[in-house]
NUZA-878495 format. One record per residue (C-alpha): residue number from 1; residue in three letters; x, y, z. Coordinates in Angstrom, 1 decimal, padded with zeros to 4 digits. Example, Ala and Ser with C-alpha at 12.3 -4.5 7.8 and 13.67 -1.06 7.14 Angstrom:
NUZA-878495
<atom><resi>1</resi><resn>ALA</resn><x>012.3</x><y>-004.5</y><z>007.8</z></atom>
<atom><resi>2</resi><resn>SER</resn><x>013.7</x><y>-001.1</y><z>007.1</z></atom>
//
This chain:
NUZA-878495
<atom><resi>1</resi><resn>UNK</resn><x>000.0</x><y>000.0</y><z>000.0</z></atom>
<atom><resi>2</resi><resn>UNK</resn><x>002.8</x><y>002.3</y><z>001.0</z></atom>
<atom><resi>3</resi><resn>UNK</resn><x>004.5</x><y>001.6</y><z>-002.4</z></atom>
<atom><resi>4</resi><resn>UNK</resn><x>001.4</x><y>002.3</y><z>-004.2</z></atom>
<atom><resi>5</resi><resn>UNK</resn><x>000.8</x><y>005.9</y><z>-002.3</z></atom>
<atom><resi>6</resi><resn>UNK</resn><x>004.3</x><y>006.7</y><z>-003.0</z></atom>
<atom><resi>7</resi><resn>UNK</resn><x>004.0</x><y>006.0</y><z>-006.7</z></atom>
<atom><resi>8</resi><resn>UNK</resn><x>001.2</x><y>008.0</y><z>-007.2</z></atom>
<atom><resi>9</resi><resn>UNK</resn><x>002.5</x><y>010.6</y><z>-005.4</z></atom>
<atom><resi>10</resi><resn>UNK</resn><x>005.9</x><y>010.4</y><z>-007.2</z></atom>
<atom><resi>11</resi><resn>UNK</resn><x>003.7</x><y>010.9</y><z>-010.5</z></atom>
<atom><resi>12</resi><resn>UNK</resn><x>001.7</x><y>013.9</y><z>-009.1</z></atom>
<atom><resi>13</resi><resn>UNK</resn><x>004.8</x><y>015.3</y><z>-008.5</z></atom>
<atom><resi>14</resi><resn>UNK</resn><x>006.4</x><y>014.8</y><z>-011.7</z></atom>
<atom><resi>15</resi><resn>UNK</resn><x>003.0</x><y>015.8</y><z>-013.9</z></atom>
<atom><resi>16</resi><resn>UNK</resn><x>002.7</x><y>019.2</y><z>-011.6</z></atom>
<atom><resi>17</resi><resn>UNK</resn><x>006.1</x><y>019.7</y><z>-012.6</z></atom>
<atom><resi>18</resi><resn>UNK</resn><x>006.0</x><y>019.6</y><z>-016.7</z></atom>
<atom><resi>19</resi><resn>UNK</resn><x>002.8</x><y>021.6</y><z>-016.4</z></atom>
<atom><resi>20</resi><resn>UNK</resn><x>005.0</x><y>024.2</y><z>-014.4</z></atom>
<atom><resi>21</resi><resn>UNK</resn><x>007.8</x><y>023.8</y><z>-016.7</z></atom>
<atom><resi>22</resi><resn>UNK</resn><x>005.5</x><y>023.7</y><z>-019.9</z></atom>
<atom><resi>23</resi><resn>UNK</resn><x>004.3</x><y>027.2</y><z>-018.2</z></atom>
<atom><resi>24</resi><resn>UNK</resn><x>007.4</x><y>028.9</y><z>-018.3</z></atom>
<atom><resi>25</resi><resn>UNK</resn><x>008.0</x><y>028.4</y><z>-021.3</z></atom>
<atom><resi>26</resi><resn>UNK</resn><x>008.2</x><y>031.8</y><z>-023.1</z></atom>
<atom><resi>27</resi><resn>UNK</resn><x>006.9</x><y>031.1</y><z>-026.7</z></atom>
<atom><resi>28</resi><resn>UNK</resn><x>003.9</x><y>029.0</y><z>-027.6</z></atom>
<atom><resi>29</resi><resn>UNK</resn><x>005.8</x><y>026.6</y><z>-029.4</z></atom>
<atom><resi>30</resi><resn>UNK</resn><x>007.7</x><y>025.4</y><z>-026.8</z></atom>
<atom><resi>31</resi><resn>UNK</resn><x>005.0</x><y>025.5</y><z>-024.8</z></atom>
<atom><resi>32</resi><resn>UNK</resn><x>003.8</x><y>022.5</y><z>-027.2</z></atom>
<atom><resi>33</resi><resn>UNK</resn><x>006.6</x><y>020.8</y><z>-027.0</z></atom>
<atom><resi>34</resi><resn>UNK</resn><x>006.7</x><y>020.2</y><z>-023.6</z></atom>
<atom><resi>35</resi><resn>UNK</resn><x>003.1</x><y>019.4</y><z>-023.3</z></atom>
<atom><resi>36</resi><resn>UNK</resn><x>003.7</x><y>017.1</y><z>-026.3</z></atom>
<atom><resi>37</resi><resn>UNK</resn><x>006.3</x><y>015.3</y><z>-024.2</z></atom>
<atom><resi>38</resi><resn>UNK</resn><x>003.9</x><y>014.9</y><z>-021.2</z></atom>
<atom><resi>39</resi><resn>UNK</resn><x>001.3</x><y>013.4</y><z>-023.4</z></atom>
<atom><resi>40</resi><resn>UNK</resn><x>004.0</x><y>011.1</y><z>-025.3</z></atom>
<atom><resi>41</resi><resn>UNK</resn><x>004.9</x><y>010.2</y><z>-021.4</z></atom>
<atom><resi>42</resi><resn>UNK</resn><x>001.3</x><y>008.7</y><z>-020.9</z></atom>
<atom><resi>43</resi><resn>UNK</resn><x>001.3</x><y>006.6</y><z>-023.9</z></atom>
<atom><resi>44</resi><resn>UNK</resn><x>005.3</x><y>005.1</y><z>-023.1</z></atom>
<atom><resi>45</resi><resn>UNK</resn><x>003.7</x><y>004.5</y><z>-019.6</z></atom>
<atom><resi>46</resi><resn>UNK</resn><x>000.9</x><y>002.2</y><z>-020.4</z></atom>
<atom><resi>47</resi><resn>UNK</resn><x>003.9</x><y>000.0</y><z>-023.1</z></atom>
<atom><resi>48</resi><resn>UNK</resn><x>006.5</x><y>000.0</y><z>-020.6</z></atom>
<atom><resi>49</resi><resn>UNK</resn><x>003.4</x><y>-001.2</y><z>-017.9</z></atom>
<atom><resi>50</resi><resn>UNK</resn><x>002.2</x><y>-004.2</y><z>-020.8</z></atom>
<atom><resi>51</resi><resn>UNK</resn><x>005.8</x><y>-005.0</y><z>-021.9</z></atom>
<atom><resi>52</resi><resn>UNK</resn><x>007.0</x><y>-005.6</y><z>-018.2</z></atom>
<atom><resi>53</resi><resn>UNK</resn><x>004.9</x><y>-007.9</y><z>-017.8</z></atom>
<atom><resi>54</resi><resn>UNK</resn><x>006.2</x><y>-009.9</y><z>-020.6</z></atom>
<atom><resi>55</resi><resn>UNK</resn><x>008.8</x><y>-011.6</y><z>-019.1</z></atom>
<atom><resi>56</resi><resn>UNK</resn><x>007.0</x><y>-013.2</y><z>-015.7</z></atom>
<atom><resi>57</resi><resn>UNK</resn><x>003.6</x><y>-013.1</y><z>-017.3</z></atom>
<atom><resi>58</resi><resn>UNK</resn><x>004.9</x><y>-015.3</y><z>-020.1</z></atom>
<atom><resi>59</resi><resn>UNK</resn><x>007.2</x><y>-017.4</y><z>-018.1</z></atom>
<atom><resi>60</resi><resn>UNK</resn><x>004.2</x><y>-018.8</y><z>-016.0</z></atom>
<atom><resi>61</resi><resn>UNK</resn><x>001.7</x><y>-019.1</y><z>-018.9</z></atom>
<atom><resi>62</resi><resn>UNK</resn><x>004.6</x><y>-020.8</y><z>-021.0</z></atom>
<atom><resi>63</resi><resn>UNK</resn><x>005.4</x><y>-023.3</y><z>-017.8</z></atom>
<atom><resi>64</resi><resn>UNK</resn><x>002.0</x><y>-024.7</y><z>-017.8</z></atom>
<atom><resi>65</resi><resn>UNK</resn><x>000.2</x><y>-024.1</y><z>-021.5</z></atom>
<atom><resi>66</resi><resn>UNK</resn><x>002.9</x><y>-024.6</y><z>-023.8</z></atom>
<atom><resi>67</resi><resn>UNK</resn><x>004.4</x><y>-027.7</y><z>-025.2</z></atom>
<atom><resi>68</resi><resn>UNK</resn><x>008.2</x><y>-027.1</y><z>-024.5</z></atom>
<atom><resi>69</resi><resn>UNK</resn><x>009.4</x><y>-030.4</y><z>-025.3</z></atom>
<atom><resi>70</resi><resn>UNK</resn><x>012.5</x><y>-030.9</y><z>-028.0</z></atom>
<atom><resi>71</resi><resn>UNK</resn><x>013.4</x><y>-033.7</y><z>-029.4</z></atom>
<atom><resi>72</resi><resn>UNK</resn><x>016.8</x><y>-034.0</y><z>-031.1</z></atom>
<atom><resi>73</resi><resn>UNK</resn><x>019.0</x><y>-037.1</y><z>-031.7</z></atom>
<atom><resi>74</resi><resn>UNK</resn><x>016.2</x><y>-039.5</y><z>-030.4</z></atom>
<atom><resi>75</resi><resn>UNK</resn><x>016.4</x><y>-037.2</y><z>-027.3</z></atom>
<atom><resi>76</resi><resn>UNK</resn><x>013.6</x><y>-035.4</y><z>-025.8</z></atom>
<atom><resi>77</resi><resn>UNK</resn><x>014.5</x><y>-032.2</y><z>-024.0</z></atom>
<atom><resi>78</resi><resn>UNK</resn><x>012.2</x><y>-030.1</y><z>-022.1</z></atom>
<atom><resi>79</resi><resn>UNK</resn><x>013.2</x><y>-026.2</y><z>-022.7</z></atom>
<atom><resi>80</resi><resn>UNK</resn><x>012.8</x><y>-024.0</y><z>-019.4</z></atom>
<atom><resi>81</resi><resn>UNK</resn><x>009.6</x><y>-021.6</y><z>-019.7</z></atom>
<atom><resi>82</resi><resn>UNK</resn><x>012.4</x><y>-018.8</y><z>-019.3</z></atom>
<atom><resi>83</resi><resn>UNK</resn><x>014.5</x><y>-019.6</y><z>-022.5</z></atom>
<atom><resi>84</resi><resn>UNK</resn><x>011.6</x><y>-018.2</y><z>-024.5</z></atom>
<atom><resi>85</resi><resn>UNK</resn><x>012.2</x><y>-015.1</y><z>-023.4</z></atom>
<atom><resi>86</resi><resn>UNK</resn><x>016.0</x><y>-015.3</y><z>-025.3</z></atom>
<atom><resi>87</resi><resn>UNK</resn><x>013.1</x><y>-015.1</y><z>-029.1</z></atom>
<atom><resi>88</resi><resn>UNK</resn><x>012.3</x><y>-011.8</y><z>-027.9</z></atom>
<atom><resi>89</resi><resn>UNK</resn><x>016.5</x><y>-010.8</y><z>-028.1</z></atom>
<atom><resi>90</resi><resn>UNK</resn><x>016.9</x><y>-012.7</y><z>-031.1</z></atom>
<atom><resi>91</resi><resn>UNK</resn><x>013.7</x><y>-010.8</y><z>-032.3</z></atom>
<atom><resi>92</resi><resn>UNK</resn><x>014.8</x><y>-007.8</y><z>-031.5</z></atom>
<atom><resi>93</resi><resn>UNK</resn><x>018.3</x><y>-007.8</y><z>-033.3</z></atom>
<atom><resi>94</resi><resn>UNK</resn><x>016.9</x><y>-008.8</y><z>-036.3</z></atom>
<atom><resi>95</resi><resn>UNK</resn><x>013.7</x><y>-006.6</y><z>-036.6</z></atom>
<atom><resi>96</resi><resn>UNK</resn><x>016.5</x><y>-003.4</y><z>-035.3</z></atom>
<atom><resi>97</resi><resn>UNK</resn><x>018.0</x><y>-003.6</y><z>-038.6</z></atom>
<atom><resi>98</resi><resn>UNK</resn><x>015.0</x><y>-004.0</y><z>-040.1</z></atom>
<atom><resi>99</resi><resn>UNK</resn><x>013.0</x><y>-001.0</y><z>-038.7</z></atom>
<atom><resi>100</resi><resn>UNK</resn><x>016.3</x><y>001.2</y><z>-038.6</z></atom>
<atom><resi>101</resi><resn>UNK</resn><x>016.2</x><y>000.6</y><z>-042.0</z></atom>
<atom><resi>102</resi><resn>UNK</resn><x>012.4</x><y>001.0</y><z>-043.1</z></atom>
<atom><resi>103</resi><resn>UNK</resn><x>013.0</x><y>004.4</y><z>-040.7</z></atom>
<atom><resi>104</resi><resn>UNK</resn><x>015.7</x><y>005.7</y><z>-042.7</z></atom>
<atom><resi>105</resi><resn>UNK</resn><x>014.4</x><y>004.9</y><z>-046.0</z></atom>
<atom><resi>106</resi><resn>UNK</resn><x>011.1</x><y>006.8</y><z>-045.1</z></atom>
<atom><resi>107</resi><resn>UNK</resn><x>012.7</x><y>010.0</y><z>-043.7</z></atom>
<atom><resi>108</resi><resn>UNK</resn><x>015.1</x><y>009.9</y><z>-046.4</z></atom>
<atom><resi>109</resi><resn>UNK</resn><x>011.4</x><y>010.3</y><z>-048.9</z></atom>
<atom><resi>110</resi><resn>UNK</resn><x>010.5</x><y>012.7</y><z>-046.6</z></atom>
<atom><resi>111</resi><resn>UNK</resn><x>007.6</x><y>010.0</y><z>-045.2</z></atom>
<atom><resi>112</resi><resn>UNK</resn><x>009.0</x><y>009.6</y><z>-041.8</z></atom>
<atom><resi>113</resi><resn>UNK</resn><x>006.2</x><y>009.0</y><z>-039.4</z></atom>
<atom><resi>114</resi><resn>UNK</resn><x>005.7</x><y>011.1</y><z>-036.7</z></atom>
<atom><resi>115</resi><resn>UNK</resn><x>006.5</x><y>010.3</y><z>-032.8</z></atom>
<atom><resi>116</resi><resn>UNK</resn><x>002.5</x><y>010.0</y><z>-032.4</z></atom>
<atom><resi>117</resi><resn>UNK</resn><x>002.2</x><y>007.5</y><z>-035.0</z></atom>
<atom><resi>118</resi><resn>UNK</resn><x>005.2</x><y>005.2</y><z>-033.9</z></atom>
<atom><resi>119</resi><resn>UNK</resn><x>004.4</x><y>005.5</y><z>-030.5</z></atom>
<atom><resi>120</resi><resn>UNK</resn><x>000.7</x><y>004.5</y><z>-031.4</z></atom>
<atom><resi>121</resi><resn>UNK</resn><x>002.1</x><y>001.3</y><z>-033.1</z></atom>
<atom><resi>122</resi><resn>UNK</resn><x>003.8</x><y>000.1</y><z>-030.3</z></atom>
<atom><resi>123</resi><resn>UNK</resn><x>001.0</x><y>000.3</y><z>-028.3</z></atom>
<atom><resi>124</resi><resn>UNK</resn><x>-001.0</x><y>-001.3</y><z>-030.7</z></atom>
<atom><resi>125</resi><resn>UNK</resn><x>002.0</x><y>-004.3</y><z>-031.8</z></atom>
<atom><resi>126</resi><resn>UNK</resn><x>002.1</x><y>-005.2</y><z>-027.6</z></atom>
<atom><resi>127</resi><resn>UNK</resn><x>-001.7</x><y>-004.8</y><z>-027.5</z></atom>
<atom><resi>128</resi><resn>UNK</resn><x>-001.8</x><y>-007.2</y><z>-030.2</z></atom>
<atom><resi>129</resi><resn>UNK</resn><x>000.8</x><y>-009.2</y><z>-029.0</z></atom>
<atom><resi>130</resi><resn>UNK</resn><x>-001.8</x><y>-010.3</y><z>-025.9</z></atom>
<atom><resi>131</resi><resn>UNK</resn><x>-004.7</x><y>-010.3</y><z>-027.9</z></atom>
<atom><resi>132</resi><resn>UNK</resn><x>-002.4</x><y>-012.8</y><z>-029.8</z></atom>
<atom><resi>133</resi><resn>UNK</resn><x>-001.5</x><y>-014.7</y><z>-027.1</z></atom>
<atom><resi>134</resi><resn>UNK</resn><x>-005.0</x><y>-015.3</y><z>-025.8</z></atom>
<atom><resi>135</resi><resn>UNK</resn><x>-006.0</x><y>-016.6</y><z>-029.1</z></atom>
<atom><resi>136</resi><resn>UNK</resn><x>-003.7</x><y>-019.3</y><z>-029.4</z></atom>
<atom><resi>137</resi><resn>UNK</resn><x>-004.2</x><y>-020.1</y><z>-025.7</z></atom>
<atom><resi>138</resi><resn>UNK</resn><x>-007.8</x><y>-019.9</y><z>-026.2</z></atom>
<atom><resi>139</resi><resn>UNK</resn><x>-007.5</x><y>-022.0</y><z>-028.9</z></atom>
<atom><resi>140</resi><resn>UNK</resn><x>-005.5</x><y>-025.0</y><z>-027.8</z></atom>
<atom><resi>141</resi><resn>UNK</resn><x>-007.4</x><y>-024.9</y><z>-024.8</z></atom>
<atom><resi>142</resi><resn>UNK</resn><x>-005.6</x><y>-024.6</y><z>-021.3</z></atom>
<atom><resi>143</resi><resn>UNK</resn><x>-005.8</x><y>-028.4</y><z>-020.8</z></atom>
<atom><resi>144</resi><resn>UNK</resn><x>-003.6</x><y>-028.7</y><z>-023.9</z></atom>
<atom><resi>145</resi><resn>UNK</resn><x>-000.3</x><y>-027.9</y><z>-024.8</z></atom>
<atom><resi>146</resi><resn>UNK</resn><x>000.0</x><y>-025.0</y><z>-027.7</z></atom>
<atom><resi>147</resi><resn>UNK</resn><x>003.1</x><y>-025.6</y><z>-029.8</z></atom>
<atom><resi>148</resi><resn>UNK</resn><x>005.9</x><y>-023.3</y><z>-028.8</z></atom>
<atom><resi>149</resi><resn>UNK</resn><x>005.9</x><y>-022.0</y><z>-032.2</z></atom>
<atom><resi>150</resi><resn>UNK</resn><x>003.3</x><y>-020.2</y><z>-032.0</z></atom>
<atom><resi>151</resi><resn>UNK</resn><x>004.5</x><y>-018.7</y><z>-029.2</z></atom>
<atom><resi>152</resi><resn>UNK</resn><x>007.5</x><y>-017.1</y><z>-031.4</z></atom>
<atom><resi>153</resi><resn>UNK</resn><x>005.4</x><y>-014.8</y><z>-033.1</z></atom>
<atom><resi>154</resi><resn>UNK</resn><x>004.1</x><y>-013.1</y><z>-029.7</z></atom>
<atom><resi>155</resi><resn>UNK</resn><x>008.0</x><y>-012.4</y><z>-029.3</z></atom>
<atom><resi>156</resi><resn>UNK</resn><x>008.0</x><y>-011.1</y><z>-032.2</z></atom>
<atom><resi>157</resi><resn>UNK</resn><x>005.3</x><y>-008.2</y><z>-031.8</z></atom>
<atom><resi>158</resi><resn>UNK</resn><x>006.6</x><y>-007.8</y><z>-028.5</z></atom>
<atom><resi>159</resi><resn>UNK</resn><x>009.7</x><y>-006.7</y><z>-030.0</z></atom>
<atom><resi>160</resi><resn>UNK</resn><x>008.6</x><y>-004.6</y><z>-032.8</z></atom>
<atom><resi>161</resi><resn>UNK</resn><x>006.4</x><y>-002.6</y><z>-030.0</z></atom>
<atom><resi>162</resi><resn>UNK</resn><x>009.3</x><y>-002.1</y><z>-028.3</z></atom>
<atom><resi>163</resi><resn>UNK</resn><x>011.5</x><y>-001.1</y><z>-031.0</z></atom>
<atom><resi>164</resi><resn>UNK</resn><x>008.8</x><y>001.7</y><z>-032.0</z></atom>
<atom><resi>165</resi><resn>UNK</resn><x>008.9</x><y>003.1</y><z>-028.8</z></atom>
<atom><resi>166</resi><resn>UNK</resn><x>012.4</x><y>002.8</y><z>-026.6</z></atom>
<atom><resi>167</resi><resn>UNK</resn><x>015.1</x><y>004.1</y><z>-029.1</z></atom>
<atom><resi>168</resi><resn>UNK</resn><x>012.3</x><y>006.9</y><z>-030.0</z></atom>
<atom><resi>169</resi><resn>UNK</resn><x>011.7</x><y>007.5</y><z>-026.8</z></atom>
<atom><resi>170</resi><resn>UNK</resn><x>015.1</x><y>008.6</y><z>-026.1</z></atom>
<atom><resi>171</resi><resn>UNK</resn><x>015.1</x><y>011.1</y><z>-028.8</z></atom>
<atom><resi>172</resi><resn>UNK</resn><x>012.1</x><y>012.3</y><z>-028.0</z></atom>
<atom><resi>173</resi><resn>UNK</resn><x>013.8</x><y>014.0</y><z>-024.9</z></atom>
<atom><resi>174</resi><resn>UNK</resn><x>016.3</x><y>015.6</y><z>-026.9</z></atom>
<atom><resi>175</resi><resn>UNK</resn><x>013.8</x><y>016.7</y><z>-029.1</z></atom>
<atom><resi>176</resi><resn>UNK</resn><x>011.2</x><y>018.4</y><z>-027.0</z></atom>
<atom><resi>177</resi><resn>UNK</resn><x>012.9</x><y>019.6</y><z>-023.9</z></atom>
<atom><resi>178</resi><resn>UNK</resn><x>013.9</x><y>023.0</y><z>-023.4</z></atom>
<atom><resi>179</resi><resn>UNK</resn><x>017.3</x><y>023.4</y><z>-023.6</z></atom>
<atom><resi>180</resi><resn>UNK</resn><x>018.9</x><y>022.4</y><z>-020.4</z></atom>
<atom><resi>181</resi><resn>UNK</resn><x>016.0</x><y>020.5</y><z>-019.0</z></atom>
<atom><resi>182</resi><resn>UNK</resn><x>017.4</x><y>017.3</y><z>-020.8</z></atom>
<atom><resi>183</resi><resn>UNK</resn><x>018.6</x><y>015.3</y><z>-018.4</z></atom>
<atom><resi>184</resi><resn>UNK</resn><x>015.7</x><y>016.0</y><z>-015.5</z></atom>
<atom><resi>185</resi><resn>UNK</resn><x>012.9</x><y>015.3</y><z>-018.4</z></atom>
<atom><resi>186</resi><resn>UNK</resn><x>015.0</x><y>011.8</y><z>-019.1</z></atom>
<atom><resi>187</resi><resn>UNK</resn><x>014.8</x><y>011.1</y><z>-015.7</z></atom>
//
């Protein structure tokens, strides 16, 4: 309870504070910036509270719902529930240079989505990324086991979610904070 009072009053804190930096501000435009930034705050929020989750969430639906059973060289291995988690890396370096990429090519045509729009699709690739999930759980049925293939694909929205968000993220700081208030806003 005391950790749940504190974190909302950490928050208050930190909102009263952009709207009293987002004040001071002495042209309009920066104004906007800084009350862009707030508002792109709320939206990295709810990913980073749905992508946190991931990793124990997953591990303890992947322990009891998924078939995790290998078999190689008329061996059968059974993979720990938290090795599945290592797709999500895997997924993460390959869909990087993918993205990076894709990213470059559209600002390069001058098509560059903005900050809204990525940070919308990552909401939407995690939000997917459960809806996902419960499909194929909801399918097999939690009395079967769902292969772990399927579970692959999770990872990899997951990982494109948070690839439209956490390197963006960081610019976004740079971007729309005042000069000087760089490294408080990135806190």
């Amino acid at each position: 309870k005391l950790t749940q009072i504190s974190v909302y009053f950490i928050s208050a804190l930190a909102l009263g504070y952009l709207i009293k930096l987002a004040s001071d501000q002495n042209t309009a435009h920066k104004k906007h910036q800084v009350i862009g930034f707030t508002l792109l705050c709320i939206f990295a929020i709810g990913f980073w509270v749905l992508y946190n989750l991931e990793s124990s969430l997953l591990s303890d639906l992947i322990k009891d719902t998924v078939n995790r059973s290998l078999h190689l060289f008329n061996q059968t291995f059974t993979i720990p529930a938290e090795s599945f988690f290592g797709f999500e890396t895997l997924s993460i370096i390959i869909l990087g240079l993918y993205l990076s990429r894709l990213w470059l090519k559209l600002a390069h045509e001058k098509r560059d989505p903005s900050l809204v729009i990525k940070f919308s699709l990552a909401l939407l690739l995690i939000s997917l990324g459960y809806i996902y999930l419960f499909g194929i759980i909801h399918i097999a049925g939690l009395q079967q086991k769902t292969p772990a293939s399927l579970i692959i694909l999770c990872y990899l929205l997951f990982a494109a979610g948070e690839l439209c968000i956490g390197p963006l993220g960081i610019s976004m700081v740079g971007r729309l904070s005042p000069k000087g208030k760089e490294g408080v806003l990135m806190g």
